[in-house]
C-alpha positions as CSV (number, residue, x, y, z in Angstrom):
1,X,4.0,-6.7,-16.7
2,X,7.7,-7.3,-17.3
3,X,9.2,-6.4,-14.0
4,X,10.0,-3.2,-16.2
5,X,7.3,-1.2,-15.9
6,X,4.1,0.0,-13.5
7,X,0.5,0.2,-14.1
8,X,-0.5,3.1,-11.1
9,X,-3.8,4.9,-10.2
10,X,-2.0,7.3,-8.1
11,X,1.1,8.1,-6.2
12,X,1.7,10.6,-3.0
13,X,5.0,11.6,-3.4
14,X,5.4,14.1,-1.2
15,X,4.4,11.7,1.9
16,X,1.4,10.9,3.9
17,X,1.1,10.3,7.6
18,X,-2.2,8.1,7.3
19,X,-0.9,5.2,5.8
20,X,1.8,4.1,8.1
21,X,4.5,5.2,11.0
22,X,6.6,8.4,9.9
23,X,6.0,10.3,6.5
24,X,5.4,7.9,3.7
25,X,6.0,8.0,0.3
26,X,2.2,6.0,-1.1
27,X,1.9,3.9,-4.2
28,X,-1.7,2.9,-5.2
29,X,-1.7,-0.1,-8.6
30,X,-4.0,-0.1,-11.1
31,X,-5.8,-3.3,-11.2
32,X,-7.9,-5.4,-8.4
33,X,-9.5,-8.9,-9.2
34,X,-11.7,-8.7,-6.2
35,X,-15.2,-6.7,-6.1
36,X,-15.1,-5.5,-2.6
37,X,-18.1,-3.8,-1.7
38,X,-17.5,-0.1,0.2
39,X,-13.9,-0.3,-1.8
40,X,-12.2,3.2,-0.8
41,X,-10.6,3.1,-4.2
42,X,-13.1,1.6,-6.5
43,X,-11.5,3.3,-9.5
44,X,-8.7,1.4,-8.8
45,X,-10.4,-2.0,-9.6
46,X,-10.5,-1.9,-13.3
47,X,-7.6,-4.0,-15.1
48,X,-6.7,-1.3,-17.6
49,X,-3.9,0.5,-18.5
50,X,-3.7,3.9,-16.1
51,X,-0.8,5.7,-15.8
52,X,2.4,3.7,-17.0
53,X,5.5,4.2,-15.0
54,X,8.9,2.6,-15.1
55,X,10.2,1.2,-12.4
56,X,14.0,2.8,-12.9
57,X,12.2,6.5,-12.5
58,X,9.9,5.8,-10.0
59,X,12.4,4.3,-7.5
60,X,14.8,7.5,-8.2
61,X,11.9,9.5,-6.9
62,X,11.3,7.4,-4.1
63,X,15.5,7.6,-3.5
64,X,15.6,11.4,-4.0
65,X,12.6,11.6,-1.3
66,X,14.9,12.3,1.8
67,X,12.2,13.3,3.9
68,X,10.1,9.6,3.7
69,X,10.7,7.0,5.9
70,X,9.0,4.3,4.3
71,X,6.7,3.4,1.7
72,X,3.1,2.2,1.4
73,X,2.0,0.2,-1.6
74,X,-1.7,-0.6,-1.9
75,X,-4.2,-0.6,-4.9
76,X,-6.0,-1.9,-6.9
77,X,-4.1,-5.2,-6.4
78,X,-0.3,-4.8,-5.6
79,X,0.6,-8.7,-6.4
80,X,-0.9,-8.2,-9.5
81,X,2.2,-6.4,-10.1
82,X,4.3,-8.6,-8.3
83,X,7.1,-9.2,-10.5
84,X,7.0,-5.1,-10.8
85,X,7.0,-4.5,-7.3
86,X,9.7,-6.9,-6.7
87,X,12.3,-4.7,-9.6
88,X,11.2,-1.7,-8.0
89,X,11.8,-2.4,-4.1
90,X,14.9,-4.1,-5.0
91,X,16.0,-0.9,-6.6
92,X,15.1,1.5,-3.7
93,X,16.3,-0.6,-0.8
94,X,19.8,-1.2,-2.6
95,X,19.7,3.1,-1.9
96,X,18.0,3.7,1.0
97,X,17.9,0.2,2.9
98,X,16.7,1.9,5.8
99,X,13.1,2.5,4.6
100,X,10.2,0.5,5.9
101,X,7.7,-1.3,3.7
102,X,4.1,-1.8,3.9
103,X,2.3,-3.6,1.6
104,X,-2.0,-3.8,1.2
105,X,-3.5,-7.2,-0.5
106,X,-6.4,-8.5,-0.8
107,X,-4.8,-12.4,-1.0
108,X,-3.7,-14.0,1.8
109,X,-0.6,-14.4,2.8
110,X,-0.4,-18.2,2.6
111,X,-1.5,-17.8,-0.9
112,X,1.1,-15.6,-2.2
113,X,3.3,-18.6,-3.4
114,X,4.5,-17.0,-6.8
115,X,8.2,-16.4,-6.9
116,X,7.6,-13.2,-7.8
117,X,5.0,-12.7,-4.5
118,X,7.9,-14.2,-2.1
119,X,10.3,-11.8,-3.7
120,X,8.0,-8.8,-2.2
121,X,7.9,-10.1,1.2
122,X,11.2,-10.2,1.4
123,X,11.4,-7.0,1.1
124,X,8.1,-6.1,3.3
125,X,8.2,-5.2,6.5
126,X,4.1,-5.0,7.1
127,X,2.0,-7.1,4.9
128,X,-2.0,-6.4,5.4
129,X,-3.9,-9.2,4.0
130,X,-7.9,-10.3,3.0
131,X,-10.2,-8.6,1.3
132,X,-12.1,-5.6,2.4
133,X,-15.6,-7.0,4.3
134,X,-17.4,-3.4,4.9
135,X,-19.8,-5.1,7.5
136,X,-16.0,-5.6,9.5
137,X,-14.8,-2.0,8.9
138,X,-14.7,-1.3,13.1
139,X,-13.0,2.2,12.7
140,X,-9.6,1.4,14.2
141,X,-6.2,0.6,13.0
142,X,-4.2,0.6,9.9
143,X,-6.4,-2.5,8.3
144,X,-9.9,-1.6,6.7
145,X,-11.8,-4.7,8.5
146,X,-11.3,-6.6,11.3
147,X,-10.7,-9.9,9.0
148,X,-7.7,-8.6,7.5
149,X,-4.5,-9.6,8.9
150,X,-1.1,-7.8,9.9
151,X,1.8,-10.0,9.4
152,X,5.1,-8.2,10.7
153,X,7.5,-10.1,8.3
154,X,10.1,-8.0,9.9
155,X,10.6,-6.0,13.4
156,X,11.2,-2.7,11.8
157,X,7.4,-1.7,12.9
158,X,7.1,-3.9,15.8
159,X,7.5,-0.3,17.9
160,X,4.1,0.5,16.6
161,X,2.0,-2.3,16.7
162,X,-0.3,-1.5,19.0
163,X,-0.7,1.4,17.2
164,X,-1.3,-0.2,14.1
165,X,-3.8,-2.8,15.0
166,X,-6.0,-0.3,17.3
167,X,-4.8,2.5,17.0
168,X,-7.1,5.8,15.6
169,X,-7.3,6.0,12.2
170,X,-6.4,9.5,10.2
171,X,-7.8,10.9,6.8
172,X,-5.5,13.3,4.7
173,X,-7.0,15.6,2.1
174,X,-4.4,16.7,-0.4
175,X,-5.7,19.7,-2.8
176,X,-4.9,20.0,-6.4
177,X,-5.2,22.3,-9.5
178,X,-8.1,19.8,-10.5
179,X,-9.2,17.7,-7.2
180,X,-8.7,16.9,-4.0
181,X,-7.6,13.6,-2.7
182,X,-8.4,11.9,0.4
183,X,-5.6,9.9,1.6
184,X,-6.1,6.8,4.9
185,X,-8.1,4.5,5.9
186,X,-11.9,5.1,6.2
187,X,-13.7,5.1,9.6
188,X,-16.7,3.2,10.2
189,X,-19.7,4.5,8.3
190,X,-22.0,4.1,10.8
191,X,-20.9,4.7,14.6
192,X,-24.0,5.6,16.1
């Protein structure tokens, strides 16, 4: 991508409480290199062109949102879109500086050298990194495994950190003319 344009599976613009502190404007990227197992988007995994967006209109949308306060970008694979990402937050916090970020990846953090990837953090406030393990899906906070990682880049969401590592987990269903969407992060499959 050229830093122009967007490759999305899906975007909640009218906000979501499941994925995050506050009402949240979600952006899910088309594209994952990693074959999690128990993905919760597995549709998102295929590198192929999905809905194409520029970043110009989509951060007018997320400007003209006044009732979000923050945004959640997960996938697919966000940082395959890095240089994207990076136009596109730049763009939206030049407007509205006072909206969080959280970010999904399945890299580490240590291994998001790009310029592009450092770029993005600057502008993140909650990175959550590793892959998805299912076996490590313990039903409780923001994170989908107990391996993944939440690096507070900033202390924007330090007031919910408990919250976010431990806290309980929520699952939105939004209903439209042709489907219904379930929005969060899945609970463990198997409590009993």
């Amino acid at each position: 991508m050229n830093g122009e344009i967007l490759n999305l599976l899906d975007i909640e613009r009218h906000g979501t409480r499941a994925l995050g502190p506050g009402l949240r404007y979600a952006i899910w990227t088309q594209g994952c290199p990693f074959n999690c197992p128990g993905c919760v988007t597995p549709e998102g995994r295929p590198i192929v062109a999905a809905k194409i967006i520029d970043t110009t209109t989509l951060a007018n949308d997320i400007i003209g949102n006044k009732n979000i306060s923050g945004v959640t970008i997960s996938g697919g694979e966000p940082f395959l879109q890095a240089a994207s990402i990076a136009v596109l937050l730049e763009k939206v916090q030049l407007s509205r500086p006072e909206l969080n970020v959280i970010i999904f990846t399945g890299f580490r953090k240590e291994d998001l050298q790009s310029e592009e990837a450092l770029s993005v953090l600057k502008m993140t406030d909650l990175l959550i990194d590793g892959q998805y393990i299912e076996s490590k899906n313990d039903g409780v906070g923001l994170r989908g495994s107990s391996n993944q990682r939440l690096h507070f880049l900033t202390n924007r969401l330090l007031p919910y950190k408990e919250d976010l590592q431990s806290g309980k987990r929520q699952i939105e269903l939004t209903l439209n003319i042709n489907s219904t969407d379930a929005i969060g992060i899945p609970l463990k499959q198997n409590l009993l």
